[in-house]
Structure formats: structure tokens, C-alpha cells
C-alpha positions as CSV (number, residue, x, y, z in Angstrom):
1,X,177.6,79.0,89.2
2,X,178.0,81.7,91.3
3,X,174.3,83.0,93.2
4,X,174.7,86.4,91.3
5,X,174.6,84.6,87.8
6,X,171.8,82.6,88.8
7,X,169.9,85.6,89.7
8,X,170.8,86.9,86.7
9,X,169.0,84.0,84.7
10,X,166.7,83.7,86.4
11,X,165.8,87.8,85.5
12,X,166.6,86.7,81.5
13,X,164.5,83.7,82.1
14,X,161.3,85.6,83.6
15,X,162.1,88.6,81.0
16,X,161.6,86.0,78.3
17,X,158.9,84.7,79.3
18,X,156.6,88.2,79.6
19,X,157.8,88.8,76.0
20,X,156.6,85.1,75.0
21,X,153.8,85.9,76.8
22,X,152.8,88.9,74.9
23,X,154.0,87.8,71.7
24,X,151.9,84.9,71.9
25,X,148.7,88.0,72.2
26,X,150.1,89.5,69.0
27,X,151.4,87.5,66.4
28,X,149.1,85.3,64.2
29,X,149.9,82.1,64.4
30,X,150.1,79.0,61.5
31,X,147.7,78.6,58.7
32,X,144.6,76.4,59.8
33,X,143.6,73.9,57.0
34,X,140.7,74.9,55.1
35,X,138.9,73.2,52.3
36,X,136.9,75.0,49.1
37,X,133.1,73.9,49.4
38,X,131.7,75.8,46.3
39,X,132.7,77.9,43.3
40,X,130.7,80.2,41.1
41,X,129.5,78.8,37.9
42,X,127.7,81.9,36.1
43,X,129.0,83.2,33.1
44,X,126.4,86.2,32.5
45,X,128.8,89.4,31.6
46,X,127.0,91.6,34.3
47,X,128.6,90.2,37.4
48,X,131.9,89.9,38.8
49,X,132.9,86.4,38.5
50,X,134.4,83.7,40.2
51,X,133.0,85.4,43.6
52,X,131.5,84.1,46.1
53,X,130.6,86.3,49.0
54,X,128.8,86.9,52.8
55,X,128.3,83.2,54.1
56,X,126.1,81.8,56.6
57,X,125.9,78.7,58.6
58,X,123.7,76.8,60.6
59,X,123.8,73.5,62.3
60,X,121.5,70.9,63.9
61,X,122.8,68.1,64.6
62,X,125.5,66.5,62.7
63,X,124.4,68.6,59.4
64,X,125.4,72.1,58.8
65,X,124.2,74.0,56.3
66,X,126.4,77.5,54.6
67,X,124.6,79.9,52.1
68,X,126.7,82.3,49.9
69,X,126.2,85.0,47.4
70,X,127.3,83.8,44.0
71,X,128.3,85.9,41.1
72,X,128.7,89.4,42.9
73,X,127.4,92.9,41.2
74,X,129.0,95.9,41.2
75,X,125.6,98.0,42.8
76,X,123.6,95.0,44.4
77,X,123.2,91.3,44.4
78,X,124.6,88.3,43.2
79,X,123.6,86.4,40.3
80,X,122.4,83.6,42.7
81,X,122.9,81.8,46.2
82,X,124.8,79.0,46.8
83,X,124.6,76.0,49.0
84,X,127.0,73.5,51.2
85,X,126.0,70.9,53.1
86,X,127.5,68.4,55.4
87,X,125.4,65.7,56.9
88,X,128.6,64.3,58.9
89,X,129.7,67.1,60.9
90,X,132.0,68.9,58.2
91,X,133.3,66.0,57.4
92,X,132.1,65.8,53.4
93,X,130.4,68.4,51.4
94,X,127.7,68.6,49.0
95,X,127.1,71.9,47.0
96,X,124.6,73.5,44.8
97,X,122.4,76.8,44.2
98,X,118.8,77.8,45.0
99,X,116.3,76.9,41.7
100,X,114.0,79.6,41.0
101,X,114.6,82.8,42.1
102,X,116.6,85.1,40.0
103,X,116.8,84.4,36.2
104,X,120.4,82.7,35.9
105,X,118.3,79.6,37.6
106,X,114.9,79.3,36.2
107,X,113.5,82.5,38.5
108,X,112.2,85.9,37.5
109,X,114.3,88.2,39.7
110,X,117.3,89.7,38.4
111,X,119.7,89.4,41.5
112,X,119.5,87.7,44.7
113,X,121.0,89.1,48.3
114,X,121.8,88.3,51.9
115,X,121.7,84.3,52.6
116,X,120.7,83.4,55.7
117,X,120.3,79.6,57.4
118,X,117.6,78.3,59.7
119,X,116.5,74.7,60.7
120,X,112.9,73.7,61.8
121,X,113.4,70.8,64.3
122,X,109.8,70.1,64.4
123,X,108.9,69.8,60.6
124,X,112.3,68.7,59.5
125,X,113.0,71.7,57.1
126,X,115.8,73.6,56.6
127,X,115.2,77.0,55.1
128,X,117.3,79.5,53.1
129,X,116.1,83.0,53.4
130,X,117.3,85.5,50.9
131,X,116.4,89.1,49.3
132,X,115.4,89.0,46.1
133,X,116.0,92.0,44.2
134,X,114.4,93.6,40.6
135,X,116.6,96.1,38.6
136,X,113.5,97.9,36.9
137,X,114.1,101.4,35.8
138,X,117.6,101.3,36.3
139,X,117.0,101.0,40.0
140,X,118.2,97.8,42.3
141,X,115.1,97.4,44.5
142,X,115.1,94.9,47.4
143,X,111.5,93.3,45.9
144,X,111.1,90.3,48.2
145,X,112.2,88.4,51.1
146,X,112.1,84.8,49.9
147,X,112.8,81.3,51.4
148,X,113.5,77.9,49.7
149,X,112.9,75.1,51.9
150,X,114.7,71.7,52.1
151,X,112.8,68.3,53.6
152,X,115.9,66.3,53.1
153,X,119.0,67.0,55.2
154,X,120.0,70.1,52.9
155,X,120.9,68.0,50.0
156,X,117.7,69.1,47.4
157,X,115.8,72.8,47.9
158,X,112.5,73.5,46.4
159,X,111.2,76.9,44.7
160,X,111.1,80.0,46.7
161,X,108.0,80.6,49.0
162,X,107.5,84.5,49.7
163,X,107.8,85.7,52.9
164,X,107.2,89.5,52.1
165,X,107.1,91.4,48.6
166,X,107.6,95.1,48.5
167,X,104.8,96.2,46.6
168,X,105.6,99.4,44.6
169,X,106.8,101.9,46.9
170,X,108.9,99.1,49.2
171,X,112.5,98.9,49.0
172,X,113.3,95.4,51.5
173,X,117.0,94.8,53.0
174,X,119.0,92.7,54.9
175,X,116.3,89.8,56.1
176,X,117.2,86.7,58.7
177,X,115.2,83.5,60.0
178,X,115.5,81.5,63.2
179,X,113.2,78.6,64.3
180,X,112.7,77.6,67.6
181,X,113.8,74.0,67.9
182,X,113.2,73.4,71.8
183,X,110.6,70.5,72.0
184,X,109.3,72.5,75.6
185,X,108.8,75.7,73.8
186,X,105.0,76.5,73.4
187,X,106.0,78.0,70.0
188,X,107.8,74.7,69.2
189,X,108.4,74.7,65.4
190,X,107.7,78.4,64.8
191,X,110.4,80.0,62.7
192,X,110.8,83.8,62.2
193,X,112.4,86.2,59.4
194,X,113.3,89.8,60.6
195,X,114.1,92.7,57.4
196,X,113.8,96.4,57.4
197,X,112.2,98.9,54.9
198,X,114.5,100.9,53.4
199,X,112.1,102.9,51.8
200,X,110.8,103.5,54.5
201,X,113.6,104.6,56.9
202,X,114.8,101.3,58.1
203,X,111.7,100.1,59.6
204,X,111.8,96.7,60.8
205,X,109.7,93.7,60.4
206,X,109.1,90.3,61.5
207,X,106.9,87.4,60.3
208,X,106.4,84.4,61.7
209,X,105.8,80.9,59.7
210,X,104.2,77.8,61.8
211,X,104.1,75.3,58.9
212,X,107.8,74.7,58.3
213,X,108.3,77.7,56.3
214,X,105.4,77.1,53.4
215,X,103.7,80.4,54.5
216,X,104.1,83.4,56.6
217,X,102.5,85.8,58.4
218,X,101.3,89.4,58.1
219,X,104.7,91.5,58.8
220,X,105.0,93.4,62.5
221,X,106.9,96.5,63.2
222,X,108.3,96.6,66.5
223,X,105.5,98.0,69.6
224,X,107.9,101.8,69.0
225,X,108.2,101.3,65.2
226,X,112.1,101.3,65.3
227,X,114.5,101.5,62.5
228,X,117.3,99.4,61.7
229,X,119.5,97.5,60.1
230,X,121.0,93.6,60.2
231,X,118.8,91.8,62.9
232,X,119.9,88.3,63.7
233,X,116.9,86.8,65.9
234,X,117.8,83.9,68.3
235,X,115.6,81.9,70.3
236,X,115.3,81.2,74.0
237,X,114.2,77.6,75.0
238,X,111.7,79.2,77.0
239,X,110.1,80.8,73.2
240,X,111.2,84.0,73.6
241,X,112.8,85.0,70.4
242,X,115.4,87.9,70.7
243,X,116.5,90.4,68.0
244,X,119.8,92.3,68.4
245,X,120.0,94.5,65.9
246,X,121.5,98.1,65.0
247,X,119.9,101.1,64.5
248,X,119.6,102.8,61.6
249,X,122.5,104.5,61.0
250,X,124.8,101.8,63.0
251,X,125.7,104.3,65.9
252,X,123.6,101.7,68.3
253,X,123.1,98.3,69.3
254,X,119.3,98.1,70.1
255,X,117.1,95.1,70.9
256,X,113.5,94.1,71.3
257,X,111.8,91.0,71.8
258,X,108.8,88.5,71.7
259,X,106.7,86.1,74.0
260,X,103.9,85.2,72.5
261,X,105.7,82.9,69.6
262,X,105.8,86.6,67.2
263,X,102.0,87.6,67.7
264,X,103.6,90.9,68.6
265,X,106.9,92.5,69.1
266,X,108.3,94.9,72.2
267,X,109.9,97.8,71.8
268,X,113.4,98.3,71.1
269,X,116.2,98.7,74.3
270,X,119.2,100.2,73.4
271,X,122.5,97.9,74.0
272,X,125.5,100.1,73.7
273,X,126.3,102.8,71.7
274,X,128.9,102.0,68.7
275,X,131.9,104.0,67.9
276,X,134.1,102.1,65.0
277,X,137.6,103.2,63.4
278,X,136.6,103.1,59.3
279,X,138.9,100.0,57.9
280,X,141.2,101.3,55.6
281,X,141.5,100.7,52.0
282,X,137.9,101.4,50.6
283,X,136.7,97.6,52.4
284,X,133.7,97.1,52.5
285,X,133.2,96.9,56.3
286,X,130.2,98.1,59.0
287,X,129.2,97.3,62.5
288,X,126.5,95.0,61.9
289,X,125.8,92.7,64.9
290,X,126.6,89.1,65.1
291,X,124.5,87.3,67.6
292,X,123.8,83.4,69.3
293,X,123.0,81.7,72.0
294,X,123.7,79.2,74.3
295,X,121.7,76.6,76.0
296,X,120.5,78.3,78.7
297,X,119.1,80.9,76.1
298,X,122.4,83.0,77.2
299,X,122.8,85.7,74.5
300,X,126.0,86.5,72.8
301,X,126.5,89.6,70.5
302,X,129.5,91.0,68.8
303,X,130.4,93.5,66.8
304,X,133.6,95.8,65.5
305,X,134.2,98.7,68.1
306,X,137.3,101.4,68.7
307,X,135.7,102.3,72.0
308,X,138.9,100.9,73.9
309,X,141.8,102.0,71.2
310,X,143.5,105.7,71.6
311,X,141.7,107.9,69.2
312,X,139.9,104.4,67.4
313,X,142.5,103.8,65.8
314,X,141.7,100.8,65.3
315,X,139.0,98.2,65.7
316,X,138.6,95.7,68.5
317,X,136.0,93.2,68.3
318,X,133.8,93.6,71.7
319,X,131.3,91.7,72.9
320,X,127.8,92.0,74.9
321,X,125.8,89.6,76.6
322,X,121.8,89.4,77.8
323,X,119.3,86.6,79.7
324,X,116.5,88.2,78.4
325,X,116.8,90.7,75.4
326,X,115.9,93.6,78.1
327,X,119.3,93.9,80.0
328,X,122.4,94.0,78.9
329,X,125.9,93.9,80.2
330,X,128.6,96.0,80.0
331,X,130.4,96.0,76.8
332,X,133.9,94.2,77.1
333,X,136.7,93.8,74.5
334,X,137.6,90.6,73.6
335,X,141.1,90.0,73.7
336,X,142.8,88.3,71.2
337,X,145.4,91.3,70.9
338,X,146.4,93.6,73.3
339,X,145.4,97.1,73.5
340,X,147.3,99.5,71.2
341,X,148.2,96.1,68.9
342,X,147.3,98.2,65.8
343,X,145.6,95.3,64.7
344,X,142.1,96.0,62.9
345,X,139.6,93.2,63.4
346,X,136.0,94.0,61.9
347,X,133.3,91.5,59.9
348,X,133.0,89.1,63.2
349,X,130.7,85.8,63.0
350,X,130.3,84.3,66.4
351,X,129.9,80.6,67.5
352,X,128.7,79.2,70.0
353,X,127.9,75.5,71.0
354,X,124.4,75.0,71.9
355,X,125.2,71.7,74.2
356,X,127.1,74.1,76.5
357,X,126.0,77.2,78.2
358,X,126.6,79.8,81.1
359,X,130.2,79.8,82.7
360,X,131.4,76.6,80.6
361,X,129.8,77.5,77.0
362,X,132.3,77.2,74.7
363,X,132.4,80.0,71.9
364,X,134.5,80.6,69.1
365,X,134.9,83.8,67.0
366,X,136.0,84.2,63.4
367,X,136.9,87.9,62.0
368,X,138.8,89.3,59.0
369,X,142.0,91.6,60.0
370,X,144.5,94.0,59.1
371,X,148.0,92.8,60.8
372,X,148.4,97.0,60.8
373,X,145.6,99.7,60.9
374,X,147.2,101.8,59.2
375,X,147.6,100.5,55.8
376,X,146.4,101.4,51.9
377,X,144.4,100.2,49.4
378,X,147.9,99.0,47.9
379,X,149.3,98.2,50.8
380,X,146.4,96.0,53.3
381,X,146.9,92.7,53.8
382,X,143.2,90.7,54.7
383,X,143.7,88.1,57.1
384,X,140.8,85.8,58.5
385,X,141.3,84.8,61.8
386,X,139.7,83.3,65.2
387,X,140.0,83.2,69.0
388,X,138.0,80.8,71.3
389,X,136.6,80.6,74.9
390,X,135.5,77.6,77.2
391,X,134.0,79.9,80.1
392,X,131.2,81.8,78.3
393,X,133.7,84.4,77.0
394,X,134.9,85.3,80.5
395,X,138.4,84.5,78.9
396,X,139.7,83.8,75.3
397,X,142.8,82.8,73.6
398,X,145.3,84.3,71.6
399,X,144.1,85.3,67.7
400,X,144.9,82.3,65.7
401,X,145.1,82.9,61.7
402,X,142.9,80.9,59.9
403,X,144.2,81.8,56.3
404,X,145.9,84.6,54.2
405,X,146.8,87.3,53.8
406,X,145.0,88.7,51.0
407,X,145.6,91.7,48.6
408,X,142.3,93.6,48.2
409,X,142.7,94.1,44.5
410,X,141.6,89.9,44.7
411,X,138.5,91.2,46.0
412,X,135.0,91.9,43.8
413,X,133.8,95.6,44.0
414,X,130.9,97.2,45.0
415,X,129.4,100.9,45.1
416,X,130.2,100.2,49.1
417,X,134.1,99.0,48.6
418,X,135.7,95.8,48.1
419,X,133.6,92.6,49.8
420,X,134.7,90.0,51.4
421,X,130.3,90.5,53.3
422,X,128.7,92.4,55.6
423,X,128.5,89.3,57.7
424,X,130.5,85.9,58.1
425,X,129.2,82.6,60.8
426,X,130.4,80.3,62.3
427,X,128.5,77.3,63.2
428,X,129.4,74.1,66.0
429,X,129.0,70.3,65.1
430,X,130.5,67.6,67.1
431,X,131.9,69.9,69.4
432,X,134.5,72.1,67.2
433,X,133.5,75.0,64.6
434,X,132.8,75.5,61.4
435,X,133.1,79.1,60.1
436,X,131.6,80.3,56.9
437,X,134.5,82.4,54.9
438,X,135.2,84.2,51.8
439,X,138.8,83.4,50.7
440,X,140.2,84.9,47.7
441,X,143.1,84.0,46.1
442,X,145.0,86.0,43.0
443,X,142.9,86.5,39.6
444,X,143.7,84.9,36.4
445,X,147.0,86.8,34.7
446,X,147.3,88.8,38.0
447,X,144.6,91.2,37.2
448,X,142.4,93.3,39.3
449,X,138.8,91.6,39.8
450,X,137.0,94.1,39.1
451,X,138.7,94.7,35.7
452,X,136.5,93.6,32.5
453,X,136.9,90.2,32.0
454,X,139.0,89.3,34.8
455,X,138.6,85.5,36.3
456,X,138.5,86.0,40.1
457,X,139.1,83.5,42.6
458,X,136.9,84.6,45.6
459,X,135.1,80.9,47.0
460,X,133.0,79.5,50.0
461,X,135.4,78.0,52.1
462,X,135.7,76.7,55.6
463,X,138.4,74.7,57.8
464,X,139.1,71.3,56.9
465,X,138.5,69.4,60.2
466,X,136.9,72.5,62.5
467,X,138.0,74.3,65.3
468,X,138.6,73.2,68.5
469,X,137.9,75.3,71.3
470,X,140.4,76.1,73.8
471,X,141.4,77.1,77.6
472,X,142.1,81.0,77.1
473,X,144.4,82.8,79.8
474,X,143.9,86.0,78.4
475,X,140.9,88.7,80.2
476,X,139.9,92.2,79.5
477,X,138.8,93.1,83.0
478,X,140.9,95.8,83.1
479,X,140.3,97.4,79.8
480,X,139.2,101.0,80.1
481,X,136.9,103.1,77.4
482,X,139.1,105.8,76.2
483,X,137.3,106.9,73.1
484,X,133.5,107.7,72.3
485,X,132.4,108.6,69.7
486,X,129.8,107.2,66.5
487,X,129.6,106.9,63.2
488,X,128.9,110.5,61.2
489,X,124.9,109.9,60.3
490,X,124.3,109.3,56.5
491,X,122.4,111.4,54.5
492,X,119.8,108.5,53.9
493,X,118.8,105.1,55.0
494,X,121.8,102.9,55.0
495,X,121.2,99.8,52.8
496,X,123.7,96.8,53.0
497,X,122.5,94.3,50.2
């Protein structure tokens, strides 16, 4: 071979391998395994049914616990909340629904909202959190924030416990609970559920339990009575219990803070501004926050943002980070696609494993995507995908597809567009992840869901034997903001139930 050819291959050689290169950065990759954990049983003609929306997950241990809507209505609510738990690290799964809170399960509410999972090291209870919402008048009112508590690994839950009711002129929204599980904390065992006040233009509000969830507190605003919407307190093993959150009309990240175990709260800091490209075919879809921590008490919260796409064209999934809820860093894209891919990634649900922190804490992110922004009602295809990092997000991997795609007519409706949630997790045992996901597959007779009578097939599902994290090669330290901009402010408090 004569040197002039070999030069020659070795330019195709080099040539191919850039395009791998990038390819590997663009194209979703195989299915991942995934296994069904629940499915809705509710007949009552009101709701959408078989749906099964907005999981979360939490894990201690080998157990991890998943919460779901079940039974989706068109203007609020679900006809209950269902439960999944694993007591050997994803391996089997037990599920049920939450006894006694709306009226489809021996309750008194009509409709039930926003799951959200919490463990309490120190009294060995696991708690659901949820909304519980009354339809009096014609009106769907977010009446209480309620928790049922479990004493035995997730596997039985008792009654509700109230947290907060709205009295007459309330309207309660989007609540979440943490406990803090670190045996040197001086609030050791002190769990915390954050809301807002619609009614009352977003306000926020914390209470704090200290008996494993069998009462709570009077509720605190923050120390500058800030607005907002879709908190997700974490806790620092130091105690200090920090609450990303956005503002009220989801043009901000803010944050504020506690450190004497919820006695009172700071007030708010901003974190960056938001500016998001609107997902395309009437999704439901917002910038709320997804937020955890490592074991250092490193915090980690992600959200959907255009900032770094040509006039937002499309949504990237970027990514701040704080040691003490009062600085933040930089925003940075994480980059599972390249810049300009068209790809639209919104609904993030961030994992991270609480063994590992600081430059080795392994993360791994699970999102719902458009293959191409610029798509139709008709035309979208949902995927759900991940990416993961082993050096506290410094780098990350290619996106991975979990499962799909989807057609959005599979999807239930809502006054807000179709829902997949406002919020998906994704939780670590044994070392690989677990996310929480809304999978939908084609109705009975090919119908539209949210036809009369139609049999939908939207469940709780999550991978079959996790996901492992991986060695990513790809950075975004040379990204560069070339858009700003925020969501147009609504004409009222934004609700999200």
C-alpha cells in the first residue's frame, strides 16, 4: 500500500470516527427493560381510566418506595394514589393504594393530588404525602395536605394524618416531605412537608413533624413571605434542610433554607432565571425543579431550559448545584445531545446515590423527549430517556432511551394538556437507579384516551434490573447562553395539581 493511500485511510478512518463520535451524542440508543409495577383499578365514570400518572420515589436502604396518581381527572386529581414497593432493591414489587383519603377508598375527599415519598430513619416510618382535594361548588379546591404513614417496610399504610387543611378561603398545591435521616443531625428524625397557597398567591409553607409523621407543626412562610411553586426540600447531614423551588410564575429558581430543624425559615435567594421553549403538542409540561443531594449534603437541581438553544428552540435539561442553599453555581447544560440537536428534553427527575458525593457522586437523570422540537399534536413522538455521571455531573454520557415512543393521543387529558406529570424521580438502591415513569401504551380499539369510555393504558412502571451508572466523556464547558428570555407571566397563580 502505497504511503498516499494510507494517508488516505487513515483521514476516512479519523472522519468516521468524529461522526461515530457525534452520532453516539444524538441517536437514542436500545430500549432498556422495564417492568409494570401497578395499574389503575377504579371504575367511577368521572376519571380517565387506566392512568396512572406523576411518580415519585424514595429509597433507604434496600427498599424503595414509588407513589402515583391513579385514575386521572380531566380539571384536577386522581381518583386515588398508588403504591410500589421493593424491599430488595427493585428486585420484586408489591403494590397497592392509600386507604382513606378520597371516597373511591373509604375517605371523604373527592380527588387526591401530587404523591410524594419520604422515609424517617429514626422512627422507622415511611410517609406518603399527598393533596387532598374537595370539588364543592363546582370548584376543585386543594383542601388538605395529608400523609399516610407506613411502620412496616412500605408494605401496609394507615389512614391519612393532616398536615395542613385549607380552611375556607385556602386553596393548597403542590406539597413535598423530606426527613432527615443522618443519626449526627441535631434534628435527627425531623421530617418536613413544603406547599404553597394558591389562594393566596403562591405563598409557601413548611411544617415540620418530630414524631414520625403522627402530627405536624403550625405552617411557616419563608422570613420574606415568597411565592412559589413545586419545592422539593433535601436535607444536609449537618440539619440544614434546603428548599429549591420556583417562583411563582416559573420565570425563577429561588431557594431558602433552615437551621434550626424548621423552627423558622430564611428568605428566599434567587438561583437562576428560567427561560423554556413551550413543548409542542398541547403536553402538559413546566419548569418545575427537580432536586437531591449527595452525601456531603452537595445539592443537585435540574430543570428544562432553552437558555443555550438558538431562539429556545428547544429545551435542554440544565443543571445547578449549591453547598449551602445560599450560593449557587453557574447554570450548565447537561449534555446528553449536542447543541442545536433539536431534541426537546423537559419533565427531568434526578438521582443521585447518597453513598457517593462531591467529584465521584454518581448521578443519573431520567427525562421525557421529543426526538424533534418541532413536531404536532399528531405528529410527537414521547420518548423517556436517561443520561448518567460518575464525577458529580462534571461529565455525562450520551442520552440512552429508556422506552417508547409514544403518541400523545395514548395520553389522559387535562385542562393543562396531555400528562404524562409535572414531575418524574428517580431513586438509587444497590448502586444503580430506579426511576419512577409513566408509560403509556395504545388504548383499547385504538381510541383517543380521553374519548368517553375509552380503556387507556397509561401505568407506573420502572426498569427491570436499574440503571447503572456510567463513565461519561461528554462536557458542556464550552456551552455559551445565547438566548434569555422567561416565561410570559400568567394572569393568576399558577396551580399544578
Amino acid at each position: 500500500m502505497s504511503r498516499y493511500a494510507r494517508h488516505f485511510r487513515a483521514i476516512l478512518a479519523f472522519a468516521c470516527a468524529v461522526l461515530l463520535a457525534f452520532a453516539s451524542t444524538s441517536l437514542a440508543l436500545a430500549n432498556v427493560p422495564i417492568v409494570q409495577l401497578s395499574t389503575d383499578p377504579y371504575t367511577n365514570t368521572t376519571s380517565q381510566h387506566q392512568t396512572e400518572v406523576e411518580p415519585d420515589s424514595f429509597s433507604f436502604g434496600s427498599t424503595i418506595v414509588m407513589a402515583t396518581q391513579v385514575g386521572r381527572f380531566n380539571d384536577g386529581g386522581s381518583s386515588n394514589i398508588g403504591w410500589a414497593t421493593s424491599t430488595n432493591g427493585g428486585a420484586t414489587w408489591t403494590h397497592g393504594f392509600l386507604p382513606g383519603i378520597t371516597v373511591f377508598q373509604g375517605g371523604t375527599f373527592a380527588r387526591v393530588s401530587d404523591a410524594s415519598v419520604a422515609f424517617d430513619a429514626r422512627h422507622s416510618t415511611w410517609l406518603i404525602s399527598s393533596l387532598a382535594i374537595s370539588t364543592s361548588g363546582g370548584s376543585v379546591i386543594g383542601a388538605a395536605v395529608v400523609v399516610n404513614r407506613s411502620t412496616d417496610g412500605g408494605l401496609t399504610w394507615s389512614n391519612p394524618v393532616t398536615v395542613k387543611t385549607a380552611g375556607s378561603t385556602g386553596n393548597l398545591d403542590k406539597n413535598w416531605s423530606v426527613c432527615d435521616d443522618t443519626a449526627s443531625s441535631p434534628f435527627y428524625g425531623h421530617c418536613y412537608t413544603e406547599w404553597d397557597n394558591n389562594a393566596r398567591g403562591n405563598r409557601i409553607q413548611m411544617s415540620t413533624s418530630t414524631d414520625g409523621g403522627l402530627t405536624w407543626g403550625a405552617a411557616h412562610s419563608t422570613a420574606n413571605r415568597a411565592s412559589g411553586l413545586g419545592g422539593q426540600p433535601v436535607v444536609q447531614p449537618n440539619g440544614t434542610v434546603i428548599v429549591p423551588i420556583d417562583n411563582a410564575n416559573e420565570s425563577s429558581v429561588l431557594a431558602f433554607t433552615s437551621t434550626n430543624g424548621g423552627t423558622s425559615w430564611s428568605s428566599t435567594v434567587t438561583v437562576a432565571s428560567i427561560s423554556t421553549h413551550t413543548v409542542a403538542g398541547n403536553l402538559r409540561s413546566g419548569p418545575l425543579i427537580s432536586a437531591e443531594i449527595d452525601a456531603a449534603g452537595k445539592v443537585y437541581v435540574v430543570w428544562q431550559d432553552c437558555r443555550f438553544e438558538s431562539g429556545c428552540s428547544a429545551n435542554d435539561i440544565v443543571m445547578s448545584t449549591s453547598t449551602n442553599g445560599a450560593t449557587w453555581t453557574a447554570v450548565q447544560r447537561i449534555p446528553m445531545d449536542p447543541v442545536g440537536s433539536g431534541v426537546d428534553h423537559f419533565i427531568p427527575g434526578i438521582g443521585v446515590d447518597r453513598s457517593t458525593s462531591g467529584t465521584t457522586a454518581h448521578l443519573v437523570l431520567a427525562f421525557y423527549y421529543y426526538p424533534t422540537s418541532s413536531c404536532s399534536t399528531s405528529t410527537c413522538q414521547l420518548d423517556i430517556g436517561y443520561t448518567s455521571s460518575t464525577n458529580g455531573g462534571n461529565s455525562w454520557t450520551a442520552r440512552t432511551q429508556i422506552t417508547g415512543p409514544m403518541t400523545l393521543s395514548w395520553l389522559p387529558n387535562t385542562t393543562q394538556g396531555r400528562m404524562v406529570g409535572d414531575y418524574i424521580s428517580t431513586s438509587f438502591a444497590g448502586g444503580v437507579a430506579f426511576p419512577g415513569l409513566a408509560v403509556a401504551t395504545i388504548p383499547d380499539g385504538g381510541v383517543d384516551c380521553s374519548s368517553g369510555g375509552a380503556v387507556c393504558h397509561e401505568s407506573l412502571d420502572t426498569v427491570a434490573t436499574g440503571l447503572a451508572h456510567q463513565i461519561g466523556r461528554y462536557t458542556s464547558q464550552h456551552d455559551r447562553v445565547v438566548f434569555s428570555g422567561s416565561p410570559s407571566a400568567p394572569s393568576g397563580p399558577l396551580t399544578a395539581r
